[in-house]
N, C-alpha and C positions, 0 to 999 in steps of 0.2 A: 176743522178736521181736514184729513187728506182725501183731497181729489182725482178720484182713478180717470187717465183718459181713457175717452172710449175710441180703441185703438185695437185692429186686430190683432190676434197674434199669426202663431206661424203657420196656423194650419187654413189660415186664411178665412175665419168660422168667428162673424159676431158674436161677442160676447153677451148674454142672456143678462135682460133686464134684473131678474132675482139676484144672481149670481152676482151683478155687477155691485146692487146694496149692499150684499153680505159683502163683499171685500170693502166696500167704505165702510161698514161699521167695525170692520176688522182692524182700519188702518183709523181709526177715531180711537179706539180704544187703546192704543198702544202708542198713540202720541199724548194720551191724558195720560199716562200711566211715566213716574218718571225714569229715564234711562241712565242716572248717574255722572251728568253730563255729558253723555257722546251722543252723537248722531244715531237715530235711528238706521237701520244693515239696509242696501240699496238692497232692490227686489229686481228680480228680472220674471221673465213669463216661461214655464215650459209647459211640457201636454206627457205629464205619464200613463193618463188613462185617456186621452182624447179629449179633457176638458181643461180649461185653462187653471192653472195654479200658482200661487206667490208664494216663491218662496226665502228665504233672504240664507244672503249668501254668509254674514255672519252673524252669528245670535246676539239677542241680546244680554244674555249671561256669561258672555265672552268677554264684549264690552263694558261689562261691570266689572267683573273680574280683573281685567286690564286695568282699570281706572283704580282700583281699591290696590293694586300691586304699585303702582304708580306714585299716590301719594302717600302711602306706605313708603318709599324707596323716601320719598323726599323729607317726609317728616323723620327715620331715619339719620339722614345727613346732615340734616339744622342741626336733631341732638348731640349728635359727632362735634359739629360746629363748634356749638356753645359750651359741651365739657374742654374742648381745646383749648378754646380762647381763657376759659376759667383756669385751665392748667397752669399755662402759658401767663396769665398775672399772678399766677400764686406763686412761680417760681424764683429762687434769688440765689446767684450765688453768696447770701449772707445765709442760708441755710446749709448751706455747705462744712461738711467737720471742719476739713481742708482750709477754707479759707479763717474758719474761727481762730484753728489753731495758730496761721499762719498774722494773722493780725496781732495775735495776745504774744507772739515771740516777737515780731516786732517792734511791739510796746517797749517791752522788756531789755532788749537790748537797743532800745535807741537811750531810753535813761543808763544803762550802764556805762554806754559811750562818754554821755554827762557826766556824770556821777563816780565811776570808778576806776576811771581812766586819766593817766598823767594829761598834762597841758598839751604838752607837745604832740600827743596820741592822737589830738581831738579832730582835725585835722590830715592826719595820714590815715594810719588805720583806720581810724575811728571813723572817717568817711565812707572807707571801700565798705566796711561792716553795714553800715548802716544803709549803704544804698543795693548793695549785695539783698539785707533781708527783707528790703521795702519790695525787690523787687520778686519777689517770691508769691505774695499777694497781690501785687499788682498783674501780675502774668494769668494768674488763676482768673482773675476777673475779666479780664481780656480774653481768653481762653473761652470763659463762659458766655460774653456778650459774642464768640462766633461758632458759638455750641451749632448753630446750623450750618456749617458745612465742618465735618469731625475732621478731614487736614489739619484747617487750622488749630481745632481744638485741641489736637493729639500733638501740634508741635509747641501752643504757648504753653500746655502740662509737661513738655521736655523744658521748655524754659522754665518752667517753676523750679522743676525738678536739681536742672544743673545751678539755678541762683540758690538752694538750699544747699548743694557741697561747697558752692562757695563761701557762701555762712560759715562754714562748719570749717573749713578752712582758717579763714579769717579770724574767726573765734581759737582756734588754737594754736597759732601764731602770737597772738595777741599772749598768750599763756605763757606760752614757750618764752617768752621774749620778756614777761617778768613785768610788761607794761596792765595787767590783769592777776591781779595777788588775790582774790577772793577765792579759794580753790572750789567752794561749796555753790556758789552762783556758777561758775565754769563749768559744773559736773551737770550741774542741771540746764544750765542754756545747752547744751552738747548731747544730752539727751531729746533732750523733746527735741532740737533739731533734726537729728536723729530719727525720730517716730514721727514724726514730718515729712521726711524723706520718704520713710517707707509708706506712709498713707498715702503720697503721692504716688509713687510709682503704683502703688495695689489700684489706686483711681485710672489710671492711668493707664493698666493692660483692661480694667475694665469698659472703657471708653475706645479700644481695638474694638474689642469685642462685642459688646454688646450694644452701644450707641447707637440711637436710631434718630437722624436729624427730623427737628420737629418742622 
């Protein structure tokens, strides 16, 4: 238990053998008694009626209080923690519409390059095309791996952006120019390029706006 010293106070007036037990059984029971891990409230001595009295200067339901708001706050912030980190691995730009679509167009026109395009084509056009729509996917992904700081992210989503009118370019040059005689695959690469474009830019004033770096 706690040991009162026997110490006058201010009025210069020993303290009485009774009066001195009753405060050690006082301060016995409140050190068996647990405080929530804090310190029991320092005590100091005053004389409101002329007899000595402890009284503490903060309670102990203060400092419980305190301590339960405390690891409260902490257990809080681990949860924040560990939904982030779960975020954070579950995200991919392979979830992405944008980048799906922009892979499956690339497929697509790297075999037409093969495939439906003279010899001589394979090689001129047929390279700018093909490195034009590679590089459309490629930007988004790079874009996404510096999703934390939105600059960057907002200008590799412009480079997607302008590698998709190049596409679209290229692609109907290649038409014009009679080295692409399929008119039914031309109409449809020229669209989804096309809604490509435009899913990018809608991405892409949304990530202005609304992007918050994780």
């Amino acid at each position: 238990g706690w040991r009162v010293p026997e110490t006058r106070c201010r009025s210069r007036k020993p303290i009485p053998g009774a009066r001195l037990e009753e405060l050690r059984r006082n301060l016995s029971r409140r050190s068996s008694k647990s405080d929530g891990g804090c310190r029991l409230p320092d005590a100091r001595w005053q004389m409101p009626d002329g007899g000595p009295v402890l009284h503490s200067l903060k309670s102990q339901g203060g400092c419980r209080a305190r301590f339960t708001f405390k690891f409260a706050l902490l257990f809080v912030s681990n949860v924040y923690i560990r939904v982030l980190r779960k975020r954070r691995a579950s995200m991919s730009y392979r979830k992405q519409e944008i980048w799906r679509l922009a892979r499956d167009l690339c497929i697509e026109i790297h075999r037409m390059t093969l495939c439906k395009l003279p010899r001589f084509e394979l090689y001129e056009q047929g390279t700018q095309i093909r490195r034009s729509c590679k590089s459309i996917r490629s930007n988004i992904v790079e874009g996404y791996g510096r999703r934390r700081y939105k600059l960057d992210y907002i200008r590799f989503l412009c480079y997607a952006e302008s590698s998709c009118d190049e596409t679209i370019d290229h692609l109907e040059t290649l038409y014009e120019t009679e080295s692409l005689t399929d008119k039914d695959l031309y109409n449809k690469l020229r669209q989804e390029l096309r809604k490509l474009g435009k899913m990018i830019n809608r991405f892409l004033l949304a990530v202005e706006h609304r992007h918050r770096p994780l």
